[in-house]
DSSP file (Angstrom, degrees, kcal/mol; ACC not computed):
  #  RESIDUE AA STRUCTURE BP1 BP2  ACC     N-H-->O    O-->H-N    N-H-->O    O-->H-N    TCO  KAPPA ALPHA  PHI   PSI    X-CA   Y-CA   Z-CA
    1    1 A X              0   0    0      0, 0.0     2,-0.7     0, 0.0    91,-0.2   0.000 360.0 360.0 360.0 130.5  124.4   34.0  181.7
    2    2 A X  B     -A   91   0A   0     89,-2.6    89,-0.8     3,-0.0    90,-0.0  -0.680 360.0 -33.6 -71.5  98.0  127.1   35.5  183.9
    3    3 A X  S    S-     0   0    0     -2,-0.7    88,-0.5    87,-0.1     2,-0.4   0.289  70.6 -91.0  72.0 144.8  126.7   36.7  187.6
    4    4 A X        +     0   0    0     86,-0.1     2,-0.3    83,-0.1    84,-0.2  -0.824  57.9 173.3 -76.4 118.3  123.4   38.4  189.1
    5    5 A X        -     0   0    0     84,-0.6     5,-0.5    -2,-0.4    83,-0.1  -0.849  32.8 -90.5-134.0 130.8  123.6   42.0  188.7
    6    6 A X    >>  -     0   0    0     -2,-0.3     3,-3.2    81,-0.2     4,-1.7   0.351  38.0-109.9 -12.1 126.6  121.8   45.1  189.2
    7    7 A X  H 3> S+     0   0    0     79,-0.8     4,-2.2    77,-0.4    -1,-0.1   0.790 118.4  52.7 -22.0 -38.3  119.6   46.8  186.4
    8    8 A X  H 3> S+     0   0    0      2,-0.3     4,-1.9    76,-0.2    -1,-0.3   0.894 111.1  43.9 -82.3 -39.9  122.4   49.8  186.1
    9    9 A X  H <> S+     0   0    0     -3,-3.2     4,-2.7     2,-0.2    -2,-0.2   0.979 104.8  62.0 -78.5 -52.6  125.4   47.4  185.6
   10   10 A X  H  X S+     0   0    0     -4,-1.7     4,-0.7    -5,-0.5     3,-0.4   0.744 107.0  51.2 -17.1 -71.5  123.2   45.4  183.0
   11   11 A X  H  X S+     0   0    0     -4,-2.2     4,-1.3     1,-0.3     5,-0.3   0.865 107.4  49.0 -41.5 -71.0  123.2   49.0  181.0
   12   12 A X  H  X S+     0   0    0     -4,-1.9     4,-1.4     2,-0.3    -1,-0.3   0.719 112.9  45.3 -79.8 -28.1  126.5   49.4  181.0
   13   13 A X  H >< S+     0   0    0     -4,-2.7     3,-1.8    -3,-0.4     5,-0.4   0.879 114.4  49.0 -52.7 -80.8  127.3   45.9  179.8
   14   14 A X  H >< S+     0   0    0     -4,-0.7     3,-0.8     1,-0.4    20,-0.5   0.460 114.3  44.7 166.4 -71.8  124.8   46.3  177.4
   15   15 A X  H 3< S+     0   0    0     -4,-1.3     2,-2.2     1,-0.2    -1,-0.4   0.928 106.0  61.3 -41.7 -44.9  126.3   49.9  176.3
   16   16 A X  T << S-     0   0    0     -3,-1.8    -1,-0.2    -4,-1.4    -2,-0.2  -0.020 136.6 -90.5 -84.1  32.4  130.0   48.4  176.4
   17   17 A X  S <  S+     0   0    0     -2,-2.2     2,-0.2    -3,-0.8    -3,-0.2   0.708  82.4 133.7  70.6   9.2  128.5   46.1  173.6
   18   18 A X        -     0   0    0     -5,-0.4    16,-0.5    -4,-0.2     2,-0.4  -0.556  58.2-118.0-100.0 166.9  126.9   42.7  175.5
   19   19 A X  E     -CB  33  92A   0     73,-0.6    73,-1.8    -2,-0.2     2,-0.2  -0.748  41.3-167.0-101.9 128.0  123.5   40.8  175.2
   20   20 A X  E     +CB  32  91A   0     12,-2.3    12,-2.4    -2,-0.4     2,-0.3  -0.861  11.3 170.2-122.0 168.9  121.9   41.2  178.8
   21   21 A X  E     - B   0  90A   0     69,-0.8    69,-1.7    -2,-0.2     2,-0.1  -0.874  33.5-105.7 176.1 141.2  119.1   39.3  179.9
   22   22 A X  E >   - B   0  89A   0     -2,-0.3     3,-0.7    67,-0.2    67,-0.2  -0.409  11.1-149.2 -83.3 148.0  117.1   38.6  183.0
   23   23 A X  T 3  S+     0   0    0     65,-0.7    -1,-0.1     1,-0.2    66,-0.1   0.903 103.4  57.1 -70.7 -37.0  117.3   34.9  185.3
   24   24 A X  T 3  S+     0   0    0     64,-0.1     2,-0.6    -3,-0.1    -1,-0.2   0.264  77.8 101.9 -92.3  15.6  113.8   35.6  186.1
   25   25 A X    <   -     0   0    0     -3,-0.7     5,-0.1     1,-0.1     0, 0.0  -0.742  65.8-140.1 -99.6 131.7  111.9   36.0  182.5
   26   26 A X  S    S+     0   0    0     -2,-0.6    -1,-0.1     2,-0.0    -2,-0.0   0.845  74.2  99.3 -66.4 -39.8  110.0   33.0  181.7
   27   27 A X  S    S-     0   0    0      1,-0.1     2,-0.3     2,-0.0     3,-0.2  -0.152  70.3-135.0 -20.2 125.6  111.2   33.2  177.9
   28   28 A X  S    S+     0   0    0      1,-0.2    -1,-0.1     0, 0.0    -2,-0.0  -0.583  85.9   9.2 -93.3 173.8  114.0   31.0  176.8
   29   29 A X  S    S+     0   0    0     -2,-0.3    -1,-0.2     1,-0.1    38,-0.1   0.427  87.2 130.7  50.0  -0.5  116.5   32.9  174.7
   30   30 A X        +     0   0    0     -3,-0.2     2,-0.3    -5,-0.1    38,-0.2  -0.455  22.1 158.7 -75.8 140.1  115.4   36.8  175.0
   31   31 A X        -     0   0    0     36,-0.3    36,-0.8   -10,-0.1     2,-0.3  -0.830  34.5-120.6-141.8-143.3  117.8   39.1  175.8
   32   32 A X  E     -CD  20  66A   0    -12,-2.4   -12,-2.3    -2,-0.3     2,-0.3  -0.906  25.6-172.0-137.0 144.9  118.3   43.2  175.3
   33   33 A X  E     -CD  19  65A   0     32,-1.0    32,-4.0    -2,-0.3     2,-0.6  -0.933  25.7-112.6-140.7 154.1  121.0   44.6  173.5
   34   34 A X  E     - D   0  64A   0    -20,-0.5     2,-0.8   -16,-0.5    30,-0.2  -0.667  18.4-164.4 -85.3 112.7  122.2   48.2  173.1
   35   35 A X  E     - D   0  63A   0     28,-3.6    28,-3.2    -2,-0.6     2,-0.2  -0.866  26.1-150.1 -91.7 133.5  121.8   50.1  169.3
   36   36 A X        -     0   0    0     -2,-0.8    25,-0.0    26,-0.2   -21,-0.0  -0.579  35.0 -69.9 -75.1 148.0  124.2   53.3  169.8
   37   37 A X        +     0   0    0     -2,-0.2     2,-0.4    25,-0.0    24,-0.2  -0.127  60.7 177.2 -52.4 139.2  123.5   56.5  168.0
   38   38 A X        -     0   0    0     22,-1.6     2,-0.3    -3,-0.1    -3,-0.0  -0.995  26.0-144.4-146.8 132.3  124.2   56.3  164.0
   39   39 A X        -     0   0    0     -2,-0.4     2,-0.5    20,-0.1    20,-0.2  -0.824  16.4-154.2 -81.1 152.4  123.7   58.7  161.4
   40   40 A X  B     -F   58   0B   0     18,-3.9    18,-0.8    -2,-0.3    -2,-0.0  -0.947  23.8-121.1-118.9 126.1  122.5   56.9  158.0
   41   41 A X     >  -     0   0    0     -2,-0.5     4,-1.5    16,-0.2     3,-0.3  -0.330  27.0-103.4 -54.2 154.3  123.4   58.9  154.9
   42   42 A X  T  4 S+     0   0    0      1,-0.2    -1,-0.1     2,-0.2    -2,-0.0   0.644 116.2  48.6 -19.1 -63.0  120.7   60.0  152.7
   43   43 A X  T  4 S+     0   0    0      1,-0.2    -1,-0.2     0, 0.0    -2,-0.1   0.789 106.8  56.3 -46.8 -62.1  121.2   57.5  150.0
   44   44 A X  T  4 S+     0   0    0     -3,-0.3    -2,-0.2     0, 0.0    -1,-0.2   0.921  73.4 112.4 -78.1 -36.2  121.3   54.8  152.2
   45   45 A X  S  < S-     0   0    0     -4,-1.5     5,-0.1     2,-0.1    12,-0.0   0.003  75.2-124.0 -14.8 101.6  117.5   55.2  154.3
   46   46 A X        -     0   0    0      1,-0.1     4,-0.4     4,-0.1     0, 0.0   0.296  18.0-109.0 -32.0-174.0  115.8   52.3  153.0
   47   47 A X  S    S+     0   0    0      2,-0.2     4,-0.1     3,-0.1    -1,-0.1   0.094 119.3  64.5-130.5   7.7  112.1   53.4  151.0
   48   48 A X  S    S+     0   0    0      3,-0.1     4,-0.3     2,-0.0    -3,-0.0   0.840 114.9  28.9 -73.1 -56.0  110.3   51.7  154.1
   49   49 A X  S >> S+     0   0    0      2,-0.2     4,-1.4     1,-0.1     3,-1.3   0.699 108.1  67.3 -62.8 -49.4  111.8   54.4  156.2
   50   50 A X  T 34 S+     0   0    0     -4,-0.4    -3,-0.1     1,-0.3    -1,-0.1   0.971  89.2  70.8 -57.3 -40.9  112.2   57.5  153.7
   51   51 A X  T 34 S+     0   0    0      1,-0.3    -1,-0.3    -4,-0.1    -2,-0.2   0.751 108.7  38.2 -21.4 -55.1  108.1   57.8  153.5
   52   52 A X  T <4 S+     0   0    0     -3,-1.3     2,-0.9    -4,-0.3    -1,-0.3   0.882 119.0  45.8 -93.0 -49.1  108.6   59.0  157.1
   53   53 A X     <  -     0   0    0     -4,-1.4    -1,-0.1     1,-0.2     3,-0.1  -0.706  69.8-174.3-100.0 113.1  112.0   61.2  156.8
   54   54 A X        +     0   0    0     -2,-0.9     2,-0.2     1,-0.1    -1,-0.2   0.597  55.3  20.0 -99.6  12.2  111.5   63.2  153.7
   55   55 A X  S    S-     0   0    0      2,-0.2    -1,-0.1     1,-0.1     0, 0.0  -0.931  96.5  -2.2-157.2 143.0  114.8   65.0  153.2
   56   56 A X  S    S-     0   0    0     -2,-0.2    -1,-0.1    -3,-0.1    -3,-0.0   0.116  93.4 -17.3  73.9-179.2  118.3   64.6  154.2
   57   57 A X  S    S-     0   0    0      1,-0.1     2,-0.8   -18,-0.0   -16,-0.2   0.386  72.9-117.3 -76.5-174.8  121.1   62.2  156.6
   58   58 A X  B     -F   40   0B   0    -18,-0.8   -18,-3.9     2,-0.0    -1,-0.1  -0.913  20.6-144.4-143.5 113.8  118.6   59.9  159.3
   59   59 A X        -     0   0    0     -2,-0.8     2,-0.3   -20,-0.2   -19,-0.2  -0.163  19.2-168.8 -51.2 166.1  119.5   61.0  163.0
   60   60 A X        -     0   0    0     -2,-0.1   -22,-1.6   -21,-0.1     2,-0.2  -0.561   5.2-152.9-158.1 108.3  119.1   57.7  164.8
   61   61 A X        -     0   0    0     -2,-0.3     2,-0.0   -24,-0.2   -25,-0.0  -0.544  38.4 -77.8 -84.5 160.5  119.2   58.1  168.9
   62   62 A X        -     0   0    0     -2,-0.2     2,-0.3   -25,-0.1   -26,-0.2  -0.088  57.4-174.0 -64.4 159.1  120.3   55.5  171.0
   63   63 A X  E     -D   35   0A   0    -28,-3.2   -28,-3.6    -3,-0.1     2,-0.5  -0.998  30.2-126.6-161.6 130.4  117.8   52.3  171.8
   64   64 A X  E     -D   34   0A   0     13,-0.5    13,-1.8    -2,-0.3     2,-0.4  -0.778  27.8-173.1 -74.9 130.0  117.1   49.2  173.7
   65   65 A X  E     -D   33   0A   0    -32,-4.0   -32,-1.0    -2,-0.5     2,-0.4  -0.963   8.5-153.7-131.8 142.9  116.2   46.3  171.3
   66   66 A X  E     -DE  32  74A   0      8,-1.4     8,-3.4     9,-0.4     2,-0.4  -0.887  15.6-141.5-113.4 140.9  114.9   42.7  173.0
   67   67 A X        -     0   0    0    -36,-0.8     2,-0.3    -2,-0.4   -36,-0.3  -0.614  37.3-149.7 -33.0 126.5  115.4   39.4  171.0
   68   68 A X    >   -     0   0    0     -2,-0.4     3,-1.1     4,-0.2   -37,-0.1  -0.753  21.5-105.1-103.9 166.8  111.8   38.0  172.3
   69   69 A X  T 3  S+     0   0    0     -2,-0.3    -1,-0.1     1,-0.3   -40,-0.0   0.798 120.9  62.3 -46.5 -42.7  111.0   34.1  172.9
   70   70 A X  T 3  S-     0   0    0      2,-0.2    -1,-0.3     1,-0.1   -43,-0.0   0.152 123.5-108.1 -89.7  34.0  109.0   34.1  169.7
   71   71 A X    <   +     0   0    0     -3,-1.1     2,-0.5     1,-0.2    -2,-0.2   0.596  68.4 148.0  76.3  -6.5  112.2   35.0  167.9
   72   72 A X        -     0   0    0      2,-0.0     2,-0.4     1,-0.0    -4,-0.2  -0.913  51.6-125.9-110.3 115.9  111.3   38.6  167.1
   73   73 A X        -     0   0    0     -2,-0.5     2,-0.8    -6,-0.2    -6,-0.2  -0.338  31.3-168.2 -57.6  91.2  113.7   41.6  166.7
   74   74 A X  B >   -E   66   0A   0     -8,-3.4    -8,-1.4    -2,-0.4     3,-0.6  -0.522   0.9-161.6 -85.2  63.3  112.0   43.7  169.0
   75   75 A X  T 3  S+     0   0    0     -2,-0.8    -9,-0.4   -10,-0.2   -10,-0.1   0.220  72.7  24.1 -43.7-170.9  113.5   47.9  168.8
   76   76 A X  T 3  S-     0   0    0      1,-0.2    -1,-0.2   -11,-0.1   -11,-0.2   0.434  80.9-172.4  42.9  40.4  112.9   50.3  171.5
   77   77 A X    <   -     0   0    0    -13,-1.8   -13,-0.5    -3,-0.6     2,-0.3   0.016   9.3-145.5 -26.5 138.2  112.5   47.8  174.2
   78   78 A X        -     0   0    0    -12,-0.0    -1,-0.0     0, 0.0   -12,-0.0  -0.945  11.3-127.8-136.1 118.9  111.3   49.3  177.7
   79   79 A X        -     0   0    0     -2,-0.3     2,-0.1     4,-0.1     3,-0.0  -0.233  24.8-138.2 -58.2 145.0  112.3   48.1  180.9
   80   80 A X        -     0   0    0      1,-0.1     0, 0.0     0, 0.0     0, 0.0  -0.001  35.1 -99.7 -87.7-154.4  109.0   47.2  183.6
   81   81 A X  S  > S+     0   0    0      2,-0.2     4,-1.3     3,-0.1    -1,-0.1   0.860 123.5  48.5-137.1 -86.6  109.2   48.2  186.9
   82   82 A X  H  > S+     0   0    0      1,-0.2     4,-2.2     2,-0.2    -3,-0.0   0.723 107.4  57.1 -43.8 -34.1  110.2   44.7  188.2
   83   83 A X  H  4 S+     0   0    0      1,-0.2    -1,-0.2     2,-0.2    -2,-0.2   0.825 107.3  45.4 -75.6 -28.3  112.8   44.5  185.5
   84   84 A X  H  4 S+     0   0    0      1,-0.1   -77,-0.4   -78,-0.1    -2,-0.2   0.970 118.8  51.1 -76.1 -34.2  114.6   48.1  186.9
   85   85 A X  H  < S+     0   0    0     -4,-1.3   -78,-0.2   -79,-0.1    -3,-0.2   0.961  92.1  84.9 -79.4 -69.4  114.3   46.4  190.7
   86   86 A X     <  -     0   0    0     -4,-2.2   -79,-0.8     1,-0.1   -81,-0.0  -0.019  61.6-149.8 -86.5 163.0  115.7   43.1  190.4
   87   87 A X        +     0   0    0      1,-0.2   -81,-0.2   -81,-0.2    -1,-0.1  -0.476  68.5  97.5-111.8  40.3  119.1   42.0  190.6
   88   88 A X        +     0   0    0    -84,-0.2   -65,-0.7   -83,-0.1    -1,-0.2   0.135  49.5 130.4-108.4  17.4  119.2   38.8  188.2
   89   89 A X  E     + B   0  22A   0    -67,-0.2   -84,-0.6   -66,-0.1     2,-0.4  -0.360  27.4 148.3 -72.6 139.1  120.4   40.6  185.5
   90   90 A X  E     - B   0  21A   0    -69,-1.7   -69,-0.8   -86,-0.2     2,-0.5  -0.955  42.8 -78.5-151.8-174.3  123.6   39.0  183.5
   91   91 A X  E     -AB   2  20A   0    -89,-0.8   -89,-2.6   -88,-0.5   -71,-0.2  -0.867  29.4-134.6-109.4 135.9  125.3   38.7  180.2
   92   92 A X  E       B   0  19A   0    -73,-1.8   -73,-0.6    -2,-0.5   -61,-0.0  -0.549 360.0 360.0 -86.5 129.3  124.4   36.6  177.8
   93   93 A X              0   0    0     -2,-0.2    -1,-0.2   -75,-0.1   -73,-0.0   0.735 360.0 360.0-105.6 360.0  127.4   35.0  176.6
């Protein structure tokens, strides 16, 4: 991981396309990465998905999603408290 930095830069690496990740999380391997807004055409919407969207392109907003310890592709990750505060943040290279 590169340099201690502040929650805020973490985001903007993390928008600008890097793996971020905290010194201070007791997990080996997690980090955060940024999904960017996507439309998905009609067609393509998987049948797990369509159930839910019943007509037309799938809107997709922007999203944190964490790698976890146990290996699991975690979406719409949410920063704690402690995690917006501290200043260990870097990029995973």
């Amino acid at each position: 991981r590169g340099g201690a930095v502040t929650f805020g830069e973490a985001i903007t690496a993390a928008k600008a396309g890097r793996k971020i990740a905290r010194a201070g999380w007791n997990g080996r391997g997690m980090w955060v990465c940024y999904m960017p807004p996507v439309t998905i055409p009609e067609g393509m919407v998987n049948g797990r998905t369509r159930q839910f969207v019943l007509s037309g392109d799938l809107h997709v907003g922007g999203y944190l999603v964490m790698w976890t310890a146990q290996g699991l592709w975690q979406p719409g990750w949410l920063a704690a408290q402690p995690d917006i505060l501290s200043e260990d943040w870097g990029v995973v290279e």
